[in-house]
N, C-alpha and C positions, 0 to 999 in steps of 0.2 A: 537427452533431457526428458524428463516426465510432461504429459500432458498437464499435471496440478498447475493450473495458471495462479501465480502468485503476485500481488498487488502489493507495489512498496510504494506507499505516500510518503516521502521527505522531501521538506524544502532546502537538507542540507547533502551536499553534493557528497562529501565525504564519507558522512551516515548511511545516506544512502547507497553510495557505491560499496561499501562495509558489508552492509547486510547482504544487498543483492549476490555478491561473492561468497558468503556462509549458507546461500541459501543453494547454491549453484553447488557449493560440497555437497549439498544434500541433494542433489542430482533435479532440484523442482529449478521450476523456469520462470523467471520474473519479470513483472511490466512495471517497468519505475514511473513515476510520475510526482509534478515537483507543487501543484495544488487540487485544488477542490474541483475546479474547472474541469483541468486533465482527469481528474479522477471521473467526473460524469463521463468524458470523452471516450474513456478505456470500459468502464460499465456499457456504454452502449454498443460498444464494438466489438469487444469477448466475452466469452466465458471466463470467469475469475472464481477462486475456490475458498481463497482467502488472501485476509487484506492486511497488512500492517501498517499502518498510519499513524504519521507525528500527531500529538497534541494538537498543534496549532498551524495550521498551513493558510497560506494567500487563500481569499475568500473567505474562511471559516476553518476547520478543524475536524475532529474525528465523531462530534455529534454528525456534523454534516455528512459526509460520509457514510454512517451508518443511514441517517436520514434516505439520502440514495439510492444505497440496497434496499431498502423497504421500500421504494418507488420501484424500482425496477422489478421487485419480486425476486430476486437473487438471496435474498438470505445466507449473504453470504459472513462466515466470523472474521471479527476485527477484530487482530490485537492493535492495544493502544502502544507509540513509542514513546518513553519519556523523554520530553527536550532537553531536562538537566542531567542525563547519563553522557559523561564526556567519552565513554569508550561503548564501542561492539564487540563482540566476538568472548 
């Protein structure tokens, strides 16, 4: 696996185990997490290099999120996921 810590925010188990698995083809290494909460939890605890985040997760969403990384000084990129994409890959 690559050092790239990659951050997947979904609250949907399936999506998110989707992505996490396309992203594992591409040999980067992922920290799932399923809200806003986890996501502060996983900023404070690693290094993350980039973020994919649902639209709309428990607490808040991918404003909040970015919100985050400009606290932490991480600057790190968010891609946004769309909720109404019914497939990955």
């Amino acid at each position: 696996m690559s050092c790239l810590g990659v951050l997947v925010a979904n609250s949907d188990t399936g999506k998110r185990t989707a992505l996490v698995d396309i992203l594992a083809q591409c040999g980067l290494e992922s920290i799932t997490v399923r809200s806003v909460d986890e996501v502060r939890a996983a900023l404070a605890q690693q290094a993350v290099h980039l973020v994919f985040c649902e639209h709309a997760l428990p607490e808040g969403g991918f404003r909040e999120v970015l919100r985050l990384a400009q606290v932490t000084g991480s600057g790190v990129p968010l891609v946004g996921v769309d909720p109404s994409a019914e497939t990955i890959g």
